[in-house]
Residue frames as a rotation matrix with the C-alpha (Angstrom) as fourth column:
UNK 1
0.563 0.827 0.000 0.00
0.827 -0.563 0.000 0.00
0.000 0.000 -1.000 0.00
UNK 2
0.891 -0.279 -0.359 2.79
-0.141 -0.920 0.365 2.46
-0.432 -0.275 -0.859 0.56
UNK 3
0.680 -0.653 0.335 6.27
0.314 -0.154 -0.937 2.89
0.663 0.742 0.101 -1.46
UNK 4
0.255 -0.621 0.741 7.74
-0.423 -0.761 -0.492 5.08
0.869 -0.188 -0.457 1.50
UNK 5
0.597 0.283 -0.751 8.90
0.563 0.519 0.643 3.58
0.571 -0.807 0.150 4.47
UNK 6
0.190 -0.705 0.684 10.68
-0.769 -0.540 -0.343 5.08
0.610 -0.461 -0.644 7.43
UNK 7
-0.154 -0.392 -0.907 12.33
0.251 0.872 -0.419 3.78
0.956 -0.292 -0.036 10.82
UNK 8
-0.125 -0.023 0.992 11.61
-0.683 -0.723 -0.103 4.07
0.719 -0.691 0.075 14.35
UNK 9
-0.879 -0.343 -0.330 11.81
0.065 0.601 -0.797 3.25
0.472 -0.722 -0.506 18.01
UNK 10
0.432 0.680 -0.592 9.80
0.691 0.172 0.702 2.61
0.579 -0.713 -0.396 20.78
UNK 11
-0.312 -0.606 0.732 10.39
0.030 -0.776 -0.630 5.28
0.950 -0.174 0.260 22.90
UNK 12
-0.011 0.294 -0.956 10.23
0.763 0.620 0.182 4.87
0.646 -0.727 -0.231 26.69
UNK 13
-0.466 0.101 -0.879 11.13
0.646 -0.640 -0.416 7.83
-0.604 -0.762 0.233 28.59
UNK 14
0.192 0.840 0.507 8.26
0.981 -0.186 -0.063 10.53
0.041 0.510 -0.859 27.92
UNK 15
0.596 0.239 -0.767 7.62
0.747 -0.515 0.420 13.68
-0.295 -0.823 -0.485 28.62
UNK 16
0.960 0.117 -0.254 9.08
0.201 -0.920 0.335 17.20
-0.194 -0.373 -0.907 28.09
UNK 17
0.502 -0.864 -0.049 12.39
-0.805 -0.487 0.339 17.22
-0.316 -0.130 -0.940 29.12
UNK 18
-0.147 -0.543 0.827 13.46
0.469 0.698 0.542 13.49
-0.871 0.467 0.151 28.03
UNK 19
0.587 0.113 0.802 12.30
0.783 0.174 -0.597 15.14
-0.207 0.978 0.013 24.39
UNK 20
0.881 -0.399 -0.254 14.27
-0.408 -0.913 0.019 17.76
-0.240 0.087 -0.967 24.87
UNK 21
0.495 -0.425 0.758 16.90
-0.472 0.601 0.645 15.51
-0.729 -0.677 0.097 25.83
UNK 22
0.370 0.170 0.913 16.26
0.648 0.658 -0.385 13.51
-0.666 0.734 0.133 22.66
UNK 23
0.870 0.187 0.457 16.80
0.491 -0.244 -0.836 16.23
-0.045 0.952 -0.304 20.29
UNK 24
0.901 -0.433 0.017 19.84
-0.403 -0.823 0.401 17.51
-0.160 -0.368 -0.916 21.92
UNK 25
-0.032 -0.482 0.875 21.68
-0.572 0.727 0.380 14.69
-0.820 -0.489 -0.299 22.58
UNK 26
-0.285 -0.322 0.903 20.83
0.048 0.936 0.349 12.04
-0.957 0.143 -0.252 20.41
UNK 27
-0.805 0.045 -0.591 19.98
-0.433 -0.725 0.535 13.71
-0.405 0.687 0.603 17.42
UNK 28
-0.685 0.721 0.103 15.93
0.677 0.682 -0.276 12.12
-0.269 -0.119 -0.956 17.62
UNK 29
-0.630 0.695 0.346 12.98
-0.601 -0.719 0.349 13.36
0.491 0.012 0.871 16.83
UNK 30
-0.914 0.397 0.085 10.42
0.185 0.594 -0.783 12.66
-0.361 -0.700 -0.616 19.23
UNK 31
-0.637 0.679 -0.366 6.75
-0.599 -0.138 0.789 11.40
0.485 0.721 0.494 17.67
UNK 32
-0.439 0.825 0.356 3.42
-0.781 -0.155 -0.605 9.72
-0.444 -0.544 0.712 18.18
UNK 33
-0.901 0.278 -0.332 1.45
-0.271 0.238 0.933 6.99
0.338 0.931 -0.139 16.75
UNK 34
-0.670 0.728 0.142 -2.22
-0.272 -0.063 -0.960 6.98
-0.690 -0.682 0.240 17.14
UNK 35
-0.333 0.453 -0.827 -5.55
-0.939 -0.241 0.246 5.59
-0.088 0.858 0.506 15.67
UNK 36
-0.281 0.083 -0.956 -7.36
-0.001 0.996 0.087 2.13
0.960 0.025 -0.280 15.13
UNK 37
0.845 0.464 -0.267 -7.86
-0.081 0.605 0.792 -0.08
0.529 -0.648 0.549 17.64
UNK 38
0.221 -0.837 -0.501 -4.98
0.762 0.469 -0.446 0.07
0.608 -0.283 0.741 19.21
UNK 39
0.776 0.354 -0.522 -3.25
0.608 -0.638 0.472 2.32
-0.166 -0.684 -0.711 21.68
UNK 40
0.843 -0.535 -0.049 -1.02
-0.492 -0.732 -0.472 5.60
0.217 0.422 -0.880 21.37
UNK 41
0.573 -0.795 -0.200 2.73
0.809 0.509 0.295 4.42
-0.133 -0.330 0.935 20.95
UNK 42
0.818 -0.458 -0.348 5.26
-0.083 -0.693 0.717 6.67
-0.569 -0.557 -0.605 21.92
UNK 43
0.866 -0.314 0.389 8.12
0.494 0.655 -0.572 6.85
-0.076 0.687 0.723 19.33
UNK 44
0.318 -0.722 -0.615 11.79
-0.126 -0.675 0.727 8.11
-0.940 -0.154 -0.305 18.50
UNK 45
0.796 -0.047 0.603 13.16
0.576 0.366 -0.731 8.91
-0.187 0.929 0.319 14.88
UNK 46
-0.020 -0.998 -0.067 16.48
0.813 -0.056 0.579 9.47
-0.581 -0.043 0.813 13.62
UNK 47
0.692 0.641 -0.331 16.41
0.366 -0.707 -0.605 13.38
-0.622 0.297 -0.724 12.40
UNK 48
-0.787 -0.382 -0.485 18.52
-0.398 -0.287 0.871 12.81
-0.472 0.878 0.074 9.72
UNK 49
-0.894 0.385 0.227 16.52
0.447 0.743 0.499 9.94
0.023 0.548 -0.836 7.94
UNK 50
0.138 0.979 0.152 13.41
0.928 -0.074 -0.364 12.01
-0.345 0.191 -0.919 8.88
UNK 51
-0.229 -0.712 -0.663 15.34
-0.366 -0.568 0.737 15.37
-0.902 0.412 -0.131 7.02
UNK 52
-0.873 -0.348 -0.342 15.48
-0.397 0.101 0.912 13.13
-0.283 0.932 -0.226 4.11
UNK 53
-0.732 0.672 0.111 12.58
0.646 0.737 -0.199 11.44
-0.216 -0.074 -0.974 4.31
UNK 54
0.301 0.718 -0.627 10.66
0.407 -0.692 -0.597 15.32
-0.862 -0.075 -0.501 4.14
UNK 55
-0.624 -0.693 -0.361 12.91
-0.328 -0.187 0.926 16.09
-0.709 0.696 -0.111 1.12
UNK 56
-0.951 0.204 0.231 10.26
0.284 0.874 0.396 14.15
-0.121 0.442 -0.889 -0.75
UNK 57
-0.777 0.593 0.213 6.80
-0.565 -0.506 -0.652 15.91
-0.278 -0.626 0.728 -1.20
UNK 58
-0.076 0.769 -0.635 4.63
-0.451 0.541 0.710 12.95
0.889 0.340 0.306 -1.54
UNK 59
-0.811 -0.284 -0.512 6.13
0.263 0.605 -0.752 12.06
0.523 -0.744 -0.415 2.13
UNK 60
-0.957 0.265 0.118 3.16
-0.280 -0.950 -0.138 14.69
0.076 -0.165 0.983 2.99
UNK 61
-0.019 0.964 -0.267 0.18
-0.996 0.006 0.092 13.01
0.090 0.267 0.959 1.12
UNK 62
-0.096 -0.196 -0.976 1.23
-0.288 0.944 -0.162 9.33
0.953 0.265 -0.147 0.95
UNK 63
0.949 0.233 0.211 0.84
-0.306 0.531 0.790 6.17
0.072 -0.815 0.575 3.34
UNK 64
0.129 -0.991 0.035 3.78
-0.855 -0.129 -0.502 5.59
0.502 0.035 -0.864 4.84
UNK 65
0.649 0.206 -0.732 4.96
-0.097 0.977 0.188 2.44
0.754 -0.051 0.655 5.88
UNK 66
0.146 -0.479 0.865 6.35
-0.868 -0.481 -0.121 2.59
0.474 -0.734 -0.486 9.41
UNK 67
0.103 -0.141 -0.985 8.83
0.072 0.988 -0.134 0.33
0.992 -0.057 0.112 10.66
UNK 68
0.408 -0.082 0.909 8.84
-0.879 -0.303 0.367 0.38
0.245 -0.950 -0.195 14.48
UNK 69
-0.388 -0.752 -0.533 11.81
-0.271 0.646 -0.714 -1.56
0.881 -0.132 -0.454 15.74
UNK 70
-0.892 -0.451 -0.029 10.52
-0.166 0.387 -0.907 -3.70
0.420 -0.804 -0.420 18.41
UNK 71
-0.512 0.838 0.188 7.30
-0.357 -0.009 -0.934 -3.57
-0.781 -0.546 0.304 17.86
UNK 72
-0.178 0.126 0.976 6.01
0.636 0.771 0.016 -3.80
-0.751 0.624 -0.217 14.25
UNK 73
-0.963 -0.251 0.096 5.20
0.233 -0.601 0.765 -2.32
-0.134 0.759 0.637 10.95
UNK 74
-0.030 0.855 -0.517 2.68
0.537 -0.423 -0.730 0.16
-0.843 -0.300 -0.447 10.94
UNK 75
0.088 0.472 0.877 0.12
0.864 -0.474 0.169 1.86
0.496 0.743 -0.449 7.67
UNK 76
-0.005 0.160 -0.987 0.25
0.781 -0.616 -0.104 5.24
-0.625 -0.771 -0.122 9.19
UNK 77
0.297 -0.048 0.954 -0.19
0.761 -0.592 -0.267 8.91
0.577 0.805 -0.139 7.19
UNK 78
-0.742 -0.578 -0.339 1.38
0.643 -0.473 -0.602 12.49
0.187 -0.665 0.723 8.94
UNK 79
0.186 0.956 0.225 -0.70
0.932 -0.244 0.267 14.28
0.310 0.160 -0.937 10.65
UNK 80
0.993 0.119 0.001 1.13
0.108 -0.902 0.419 16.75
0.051 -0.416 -0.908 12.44
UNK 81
0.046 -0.960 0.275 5.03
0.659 -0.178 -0.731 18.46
0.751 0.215 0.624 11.62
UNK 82
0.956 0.069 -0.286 6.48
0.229 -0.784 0.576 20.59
-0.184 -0.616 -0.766 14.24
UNK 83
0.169 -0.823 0.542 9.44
0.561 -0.372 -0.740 22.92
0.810 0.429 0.399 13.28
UNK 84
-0.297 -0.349 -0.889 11.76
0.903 -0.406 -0.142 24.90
-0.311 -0.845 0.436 15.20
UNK 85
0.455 0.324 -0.830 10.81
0.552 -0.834 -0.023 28.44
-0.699 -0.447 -0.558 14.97
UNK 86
0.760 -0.531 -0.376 14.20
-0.644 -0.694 -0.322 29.67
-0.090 0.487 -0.869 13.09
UNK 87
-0.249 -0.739 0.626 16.28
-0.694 0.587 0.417 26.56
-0.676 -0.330 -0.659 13.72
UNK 88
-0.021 0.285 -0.958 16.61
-0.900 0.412 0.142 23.81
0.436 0.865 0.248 10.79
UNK 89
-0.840 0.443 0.313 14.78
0.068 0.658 -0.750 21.08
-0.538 -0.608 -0.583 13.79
UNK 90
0.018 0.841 -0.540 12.08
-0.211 0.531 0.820 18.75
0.977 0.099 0.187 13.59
UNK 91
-0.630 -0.055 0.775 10.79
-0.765 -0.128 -0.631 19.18
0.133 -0.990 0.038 17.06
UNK 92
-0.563 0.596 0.573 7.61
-0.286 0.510 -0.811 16.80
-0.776 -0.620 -0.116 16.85
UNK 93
-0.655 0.317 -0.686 5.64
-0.691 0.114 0.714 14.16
0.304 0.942 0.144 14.54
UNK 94
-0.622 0.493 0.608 2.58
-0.410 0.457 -0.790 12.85
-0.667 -0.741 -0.082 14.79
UNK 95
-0.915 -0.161 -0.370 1.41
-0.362 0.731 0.579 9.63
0.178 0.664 -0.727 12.84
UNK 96
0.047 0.856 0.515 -2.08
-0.841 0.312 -0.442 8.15
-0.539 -0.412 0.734 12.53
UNK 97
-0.813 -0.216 0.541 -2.58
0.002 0.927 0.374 4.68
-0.582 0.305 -0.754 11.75
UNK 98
0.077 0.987 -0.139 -4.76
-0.766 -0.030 -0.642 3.96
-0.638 0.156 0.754 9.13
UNK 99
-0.358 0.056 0.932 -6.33
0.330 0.941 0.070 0.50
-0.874 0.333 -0.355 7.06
UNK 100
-0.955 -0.080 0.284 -7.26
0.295 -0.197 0.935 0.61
-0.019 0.977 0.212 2.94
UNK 101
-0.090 0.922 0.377 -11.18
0.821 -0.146 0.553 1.37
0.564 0.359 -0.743 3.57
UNK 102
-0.187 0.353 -0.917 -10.73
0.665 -0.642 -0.382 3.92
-0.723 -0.681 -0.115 6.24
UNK 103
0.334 0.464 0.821 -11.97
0.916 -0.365 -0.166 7.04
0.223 0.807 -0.547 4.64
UNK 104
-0.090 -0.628 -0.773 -9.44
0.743 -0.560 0.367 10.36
-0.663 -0.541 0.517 5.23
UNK 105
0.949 0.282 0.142 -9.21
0.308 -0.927 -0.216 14.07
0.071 0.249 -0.966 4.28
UNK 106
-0.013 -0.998 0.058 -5.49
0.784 0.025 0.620 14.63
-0.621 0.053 0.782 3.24
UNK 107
0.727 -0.012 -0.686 -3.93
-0.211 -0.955 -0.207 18.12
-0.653 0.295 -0.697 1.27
UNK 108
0.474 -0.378 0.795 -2.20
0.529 0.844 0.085 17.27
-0.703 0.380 0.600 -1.79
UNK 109
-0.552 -0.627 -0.549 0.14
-0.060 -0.627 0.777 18.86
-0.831 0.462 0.309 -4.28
UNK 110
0.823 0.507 0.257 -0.97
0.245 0.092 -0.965 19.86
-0.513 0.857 -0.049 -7.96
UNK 111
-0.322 -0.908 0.267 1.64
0.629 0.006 0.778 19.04
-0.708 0.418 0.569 -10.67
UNK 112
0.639 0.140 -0.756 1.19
-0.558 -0.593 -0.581 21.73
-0.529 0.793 -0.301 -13.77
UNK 113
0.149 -0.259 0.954 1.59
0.569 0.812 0.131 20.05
-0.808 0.524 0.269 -17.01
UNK 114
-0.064 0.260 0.964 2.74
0.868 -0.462 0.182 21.60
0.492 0.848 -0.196 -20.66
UNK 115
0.631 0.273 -0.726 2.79
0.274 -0.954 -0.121 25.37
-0.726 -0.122 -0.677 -19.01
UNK 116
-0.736 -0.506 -0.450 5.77
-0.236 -0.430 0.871 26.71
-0.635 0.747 0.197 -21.96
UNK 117
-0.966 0.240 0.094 3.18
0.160 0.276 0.948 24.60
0.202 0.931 -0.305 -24.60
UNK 118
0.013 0.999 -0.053 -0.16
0.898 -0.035 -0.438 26.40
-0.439 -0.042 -0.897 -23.16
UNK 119
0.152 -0.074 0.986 -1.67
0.952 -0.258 -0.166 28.08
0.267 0.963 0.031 -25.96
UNK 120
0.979 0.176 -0.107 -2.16
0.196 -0.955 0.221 31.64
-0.063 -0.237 -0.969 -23.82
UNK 121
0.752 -0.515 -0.412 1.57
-0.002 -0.627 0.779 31.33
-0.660 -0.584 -0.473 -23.26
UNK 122
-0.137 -0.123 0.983 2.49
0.835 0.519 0.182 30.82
-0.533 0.846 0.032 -26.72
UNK 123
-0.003 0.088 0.996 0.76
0.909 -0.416 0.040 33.73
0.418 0.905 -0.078 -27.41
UNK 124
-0.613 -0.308 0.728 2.92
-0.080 -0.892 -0.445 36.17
0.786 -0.331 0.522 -24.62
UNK 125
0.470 0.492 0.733 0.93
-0.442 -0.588 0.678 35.56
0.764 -0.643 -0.059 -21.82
UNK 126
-0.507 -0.683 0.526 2.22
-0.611 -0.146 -0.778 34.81
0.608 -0.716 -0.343 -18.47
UNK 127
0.243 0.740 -0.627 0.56
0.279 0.565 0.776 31.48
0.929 -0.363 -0.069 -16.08
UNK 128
-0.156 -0.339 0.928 -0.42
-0.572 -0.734 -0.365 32.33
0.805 -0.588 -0.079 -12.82
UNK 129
-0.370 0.519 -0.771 -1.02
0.628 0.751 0.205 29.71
0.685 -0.408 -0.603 -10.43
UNK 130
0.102 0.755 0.648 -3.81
-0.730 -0.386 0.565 30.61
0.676 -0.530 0.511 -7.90
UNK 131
0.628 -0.155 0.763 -3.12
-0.567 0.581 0.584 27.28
-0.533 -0.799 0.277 -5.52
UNK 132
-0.200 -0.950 0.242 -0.75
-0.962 0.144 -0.231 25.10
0.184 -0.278 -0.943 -4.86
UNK 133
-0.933 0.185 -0.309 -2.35
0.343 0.720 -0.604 22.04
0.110 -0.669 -0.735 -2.99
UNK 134
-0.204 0.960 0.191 -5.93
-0.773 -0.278 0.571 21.04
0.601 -0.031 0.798 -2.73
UNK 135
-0.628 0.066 0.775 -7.81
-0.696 0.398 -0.598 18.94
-0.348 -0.915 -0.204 0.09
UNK 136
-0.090 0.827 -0.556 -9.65
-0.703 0.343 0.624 16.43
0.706 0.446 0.550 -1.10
UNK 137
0.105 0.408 0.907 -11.56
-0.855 0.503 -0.127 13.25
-0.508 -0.762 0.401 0.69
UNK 138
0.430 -0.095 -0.898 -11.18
-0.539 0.770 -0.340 9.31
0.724 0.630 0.280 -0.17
UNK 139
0.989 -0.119 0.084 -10.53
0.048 0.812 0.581 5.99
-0.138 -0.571 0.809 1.17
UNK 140
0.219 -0.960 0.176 -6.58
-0.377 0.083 0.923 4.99
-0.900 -0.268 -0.344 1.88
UNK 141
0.191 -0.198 0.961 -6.87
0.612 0.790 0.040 2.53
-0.767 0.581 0.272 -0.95
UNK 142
0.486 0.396 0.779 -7.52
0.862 -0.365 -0.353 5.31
0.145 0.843 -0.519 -3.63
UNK 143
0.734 -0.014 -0.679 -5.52
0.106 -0.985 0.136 8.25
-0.670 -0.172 -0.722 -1.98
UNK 144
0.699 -0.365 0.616 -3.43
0.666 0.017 -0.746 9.77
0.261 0.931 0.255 -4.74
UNK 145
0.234 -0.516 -0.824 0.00
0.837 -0.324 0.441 11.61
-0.494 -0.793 0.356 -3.71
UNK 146
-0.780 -0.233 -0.580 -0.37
0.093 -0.961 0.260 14.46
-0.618 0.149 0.772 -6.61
UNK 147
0.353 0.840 0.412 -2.77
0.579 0.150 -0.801 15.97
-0.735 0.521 -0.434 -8.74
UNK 148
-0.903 -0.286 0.322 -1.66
0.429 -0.527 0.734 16.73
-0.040 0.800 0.599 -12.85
UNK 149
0.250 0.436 -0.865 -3.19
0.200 -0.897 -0.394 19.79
-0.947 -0.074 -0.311 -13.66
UNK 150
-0.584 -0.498 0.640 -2.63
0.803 -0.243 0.544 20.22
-0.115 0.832 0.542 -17.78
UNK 151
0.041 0.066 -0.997 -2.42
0.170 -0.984 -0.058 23.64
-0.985 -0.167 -0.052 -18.86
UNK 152
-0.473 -0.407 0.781 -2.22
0.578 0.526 0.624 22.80
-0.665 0.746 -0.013 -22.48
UNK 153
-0.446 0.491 0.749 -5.05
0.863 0.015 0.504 24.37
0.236 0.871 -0.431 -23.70
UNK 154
0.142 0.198 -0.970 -5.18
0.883 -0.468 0.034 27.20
-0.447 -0.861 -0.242 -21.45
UNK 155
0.074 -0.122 0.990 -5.68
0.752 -0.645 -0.136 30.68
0.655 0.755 0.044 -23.57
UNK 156
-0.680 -0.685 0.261 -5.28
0.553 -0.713 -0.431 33.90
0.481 -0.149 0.864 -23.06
UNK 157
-0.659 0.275 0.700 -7.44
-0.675 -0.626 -0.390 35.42
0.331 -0.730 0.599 -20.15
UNK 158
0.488 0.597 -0.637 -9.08
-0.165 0.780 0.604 31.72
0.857 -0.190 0.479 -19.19
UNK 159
-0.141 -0.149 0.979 -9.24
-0.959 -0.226 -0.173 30.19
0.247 -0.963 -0.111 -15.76
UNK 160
-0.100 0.434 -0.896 -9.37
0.259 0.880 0.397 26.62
0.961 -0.192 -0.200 -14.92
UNK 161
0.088 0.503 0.860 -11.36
-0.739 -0.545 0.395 26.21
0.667 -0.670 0.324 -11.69
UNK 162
-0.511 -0.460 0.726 -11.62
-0.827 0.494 -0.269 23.69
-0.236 -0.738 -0.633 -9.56
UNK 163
0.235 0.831 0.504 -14.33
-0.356 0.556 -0.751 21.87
-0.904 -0.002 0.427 -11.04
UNK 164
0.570 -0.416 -0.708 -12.40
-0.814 -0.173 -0.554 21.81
0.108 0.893 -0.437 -13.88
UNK 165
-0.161 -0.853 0.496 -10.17
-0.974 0.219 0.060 18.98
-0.160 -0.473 -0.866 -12.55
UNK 166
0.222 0.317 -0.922 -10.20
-0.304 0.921 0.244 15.28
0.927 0.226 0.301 -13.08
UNK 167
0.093 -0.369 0.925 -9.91
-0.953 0.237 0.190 13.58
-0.289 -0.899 -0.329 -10.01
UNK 168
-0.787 -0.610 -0.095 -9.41
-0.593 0.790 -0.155 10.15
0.170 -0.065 -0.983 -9.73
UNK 169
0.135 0.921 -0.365 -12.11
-0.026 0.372 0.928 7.35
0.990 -0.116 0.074 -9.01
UNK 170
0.229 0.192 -0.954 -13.43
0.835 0.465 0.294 7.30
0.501 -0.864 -0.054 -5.74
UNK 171
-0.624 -0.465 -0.628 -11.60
0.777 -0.455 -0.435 10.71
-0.084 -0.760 0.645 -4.74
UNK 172
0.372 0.849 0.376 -13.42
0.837 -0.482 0.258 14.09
0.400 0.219 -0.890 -4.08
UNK 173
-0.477 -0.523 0.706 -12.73
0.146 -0.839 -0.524 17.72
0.867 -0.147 0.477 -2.92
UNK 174
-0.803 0.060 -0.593 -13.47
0.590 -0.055 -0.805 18.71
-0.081 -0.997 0.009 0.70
UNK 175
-0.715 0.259 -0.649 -15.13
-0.078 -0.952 -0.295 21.71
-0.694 -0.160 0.702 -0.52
UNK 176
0.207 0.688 0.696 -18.41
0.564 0.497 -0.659 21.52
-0.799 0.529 -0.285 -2.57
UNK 177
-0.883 -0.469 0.031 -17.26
0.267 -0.445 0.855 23.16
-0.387 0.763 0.518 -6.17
UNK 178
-0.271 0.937 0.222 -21.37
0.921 0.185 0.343 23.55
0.280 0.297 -0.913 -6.90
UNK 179
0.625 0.477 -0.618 -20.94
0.701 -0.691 0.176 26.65
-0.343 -0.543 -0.766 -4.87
UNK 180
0.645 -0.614 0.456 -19.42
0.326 -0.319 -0.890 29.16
0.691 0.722 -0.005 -6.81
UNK 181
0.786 -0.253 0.564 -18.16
-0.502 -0.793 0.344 30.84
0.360 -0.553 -0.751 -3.85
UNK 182
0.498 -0.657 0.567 -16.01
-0.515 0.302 0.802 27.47
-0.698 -0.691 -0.188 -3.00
UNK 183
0.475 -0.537 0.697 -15.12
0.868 0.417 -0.270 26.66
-0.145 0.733 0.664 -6.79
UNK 184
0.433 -0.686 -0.584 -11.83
-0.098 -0.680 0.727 28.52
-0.896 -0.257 -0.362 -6.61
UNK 185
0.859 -0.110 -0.500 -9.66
-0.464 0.244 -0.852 29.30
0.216 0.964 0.158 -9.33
UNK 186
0.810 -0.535 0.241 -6.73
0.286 0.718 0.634 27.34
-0.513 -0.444 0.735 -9.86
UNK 187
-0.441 -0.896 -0.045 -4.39
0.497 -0.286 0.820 28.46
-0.747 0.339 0.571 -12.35
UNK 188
0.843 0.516 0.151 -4.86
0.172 0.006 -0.985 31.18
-0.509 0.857 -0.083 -15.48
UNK 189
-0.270 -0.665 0.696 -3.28
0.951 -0.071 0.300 32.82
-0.150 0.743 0.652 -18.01
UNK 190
0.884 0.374 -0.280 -3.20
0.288 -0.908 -0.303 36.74
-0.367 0.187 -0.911 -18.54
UNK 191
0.624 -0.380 0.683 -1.26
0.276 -0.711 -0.647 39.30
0.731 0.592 -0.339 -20.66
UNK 192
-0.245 -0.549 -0.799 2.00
0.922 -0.386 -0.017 40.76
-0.299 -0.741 0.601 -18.21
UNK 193
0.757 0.651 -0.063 0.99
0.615 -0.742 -0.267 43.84
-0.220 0.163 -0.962 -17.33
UNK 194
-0.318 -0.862 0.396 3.37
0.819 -0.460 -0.344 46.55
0.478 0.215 0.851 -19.00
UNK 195
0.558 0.425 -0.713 3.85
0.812 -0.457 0.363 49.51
-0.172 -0.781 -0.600 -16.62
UNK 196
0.326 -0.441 0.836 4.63
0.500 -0.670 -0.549 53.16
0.802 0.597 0.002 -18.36
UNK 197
-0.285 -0.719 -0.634 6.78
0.941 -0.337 -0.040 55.38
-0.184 -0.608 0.773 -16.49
UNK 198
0.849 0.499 -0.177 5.60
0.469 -0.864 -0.184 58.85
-0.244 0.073 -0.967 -16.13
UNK 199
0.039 -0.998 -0.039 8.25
0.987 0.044 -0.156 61.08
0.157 -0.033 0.987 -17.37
UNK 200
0.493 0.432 -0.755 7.98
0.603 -0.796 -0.062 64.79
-0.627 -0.425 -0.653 -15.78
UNK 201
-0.368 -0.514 0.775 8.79
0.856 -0.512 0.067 67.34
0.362 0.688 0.629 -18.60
UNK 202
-0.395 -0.141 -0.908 9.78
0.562 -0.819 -0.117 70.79
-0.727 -0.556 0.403 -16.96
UNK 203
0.684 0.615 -0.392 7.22
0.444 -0.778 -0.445 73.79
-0.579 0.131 -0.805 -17.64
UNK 204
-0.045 -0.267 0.963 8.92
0.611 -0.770 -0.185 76.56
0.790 0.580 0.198 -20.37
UNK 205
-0.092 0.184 -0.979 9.79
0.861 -0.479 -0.171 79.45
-0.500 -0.858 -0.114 -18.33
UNK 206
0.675 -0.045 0.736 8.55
0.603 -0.542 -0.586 82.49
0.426 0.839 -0.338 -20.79
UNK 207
-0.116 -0.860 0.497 11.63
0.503 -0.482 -0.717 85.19
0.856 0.166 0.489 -20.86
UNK 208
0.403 0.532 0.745 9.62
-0.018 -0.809 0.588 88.10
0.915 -0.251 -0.316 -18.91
UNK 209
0.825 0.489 0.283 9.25
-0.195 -0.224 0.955 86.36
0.531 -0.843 -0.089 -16.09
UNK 210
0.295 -0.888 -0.352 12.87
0.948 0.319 -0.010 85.46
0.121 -0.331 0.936 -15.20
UNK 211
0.984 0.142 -0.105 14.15
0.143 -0.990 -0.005 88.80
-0.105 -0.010 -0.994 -13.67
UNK 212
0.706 -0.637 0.308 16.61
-0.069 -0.495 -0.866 90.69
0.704 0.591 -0.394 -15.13
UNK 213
0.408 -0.787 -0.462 20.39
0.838 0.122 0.532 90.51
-0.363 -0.604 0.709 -13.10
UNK 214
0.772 -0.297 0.562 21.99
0.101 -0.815 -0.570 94.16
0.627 0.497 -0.600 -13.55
UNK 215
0.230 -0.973 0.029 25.32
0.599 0.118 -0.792 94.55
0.767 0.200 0.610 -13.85
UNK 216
0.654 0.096 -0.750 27.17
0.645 -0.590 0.486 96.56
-0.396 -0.802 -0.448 -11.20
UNK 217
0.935 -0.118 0.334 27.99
0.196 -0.613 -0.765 99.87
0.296 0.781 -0.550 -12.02
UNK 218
-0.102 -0.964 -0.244 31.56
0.865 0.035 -0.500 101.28
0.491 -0.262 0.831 -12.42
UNK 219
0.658 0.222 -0.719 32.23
0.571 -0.769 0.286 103.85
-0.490 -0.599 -0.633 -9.75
């Protein structure tokens, strides 16, 4: 079911300061798993491998396949990242376990296809993307880890919306796209705007009014 897999411990001392502890010391990241029928398990992950492991942006939307060392391998998807503030740390991660029918609400990337060979930008206009990532709903079995977005046919001052999209079978948007007010736009195409410089051209001063400078006389 899952492609990614990570590694992790069982983590015994809890609490606060042991996670401090953890990230200081043993370069860990302290995490969570939770969900099912089962109870929360307390975990520790190595914060390189989970560094590289975020490098990846399907690690985001995908089921990951968690190996907990001493305990077992676990279906699990991220629910919660905690960053340091200003520091390049992974303070906290929390994992939820889930099975192929459960049904989940996950935020996925959109790939843009063909933007140099859409027709608007062919003819000088400029794509704008309007989102990034869209939320949609679906069982585990069916969750997809990007959505293509082709821009191929995208002219000059057109909008694809959300309803516009293919989704997959089985998958849906969070948001009902029937309402215009929640069918957003997703990417267009418009003309770059060209911005004229004013250029200040100084008034004529007529002769008159410039007063005269008189010589000083000779004594």
């Amino acid at each position: 079911m899952s492609s990614i897999k990570l590694t992790a411990e069982l983590r015994q001392d809890c609490g606060k300061g042991a996670s401090r502890r953890l990230r200081r010391l043993d370069n860990l990241v302290p995490g969570i798993v939770y969900g099912g029928e089962e109870e929360p398990v307390s975990i520790q992950l190595l914060h390189n491998k989970v560094i590289k492991a975020l490098e990846n942006e399907h690690f985001y939307s995908s089921v990951v396949t968690l190996d907990v060392q001493g305990s077992k391998k676990e279906h699990v998807i991220l629910k919660a990242l905690q960053r340091h503030p200003y520091k390049a740390l992974i303070m906290h991660m929390d994992f939820q376990r889930v099975s192929p029918n459960d049904e989940i609400t996950k935020v996925i990337p959109l790939h843009f296809l063909n933007e140099e060979k859409a027709l608007g930008v062919i003819a000088g206009g400029m794509v704008n993307h309007h989102m990034n990532h869209v939320e949609i709903r679906c069982k585990v079995k069916n969750l997809p880890d990007h959505l293509d977005v082709d821009i191929a046919k995208l002219e000059i001052n057109q909008v694809l919306h959300l309803s516009d999209l293919k989704l997959p079978k089985g998958v849906e948007f969070v948001v009902d796209c029937k309402d215009e007010s929640h069918n957003l736009a997703v990417v267009s195409v418009h003309m770059p705007r060209v911005i004229e410089e004013e250029v200040e051209v100084e008034a004529e001063v007529p002769a008159d009014a410039v007063p005269a400078i008189e010589e000083p006389k000779a004594e």
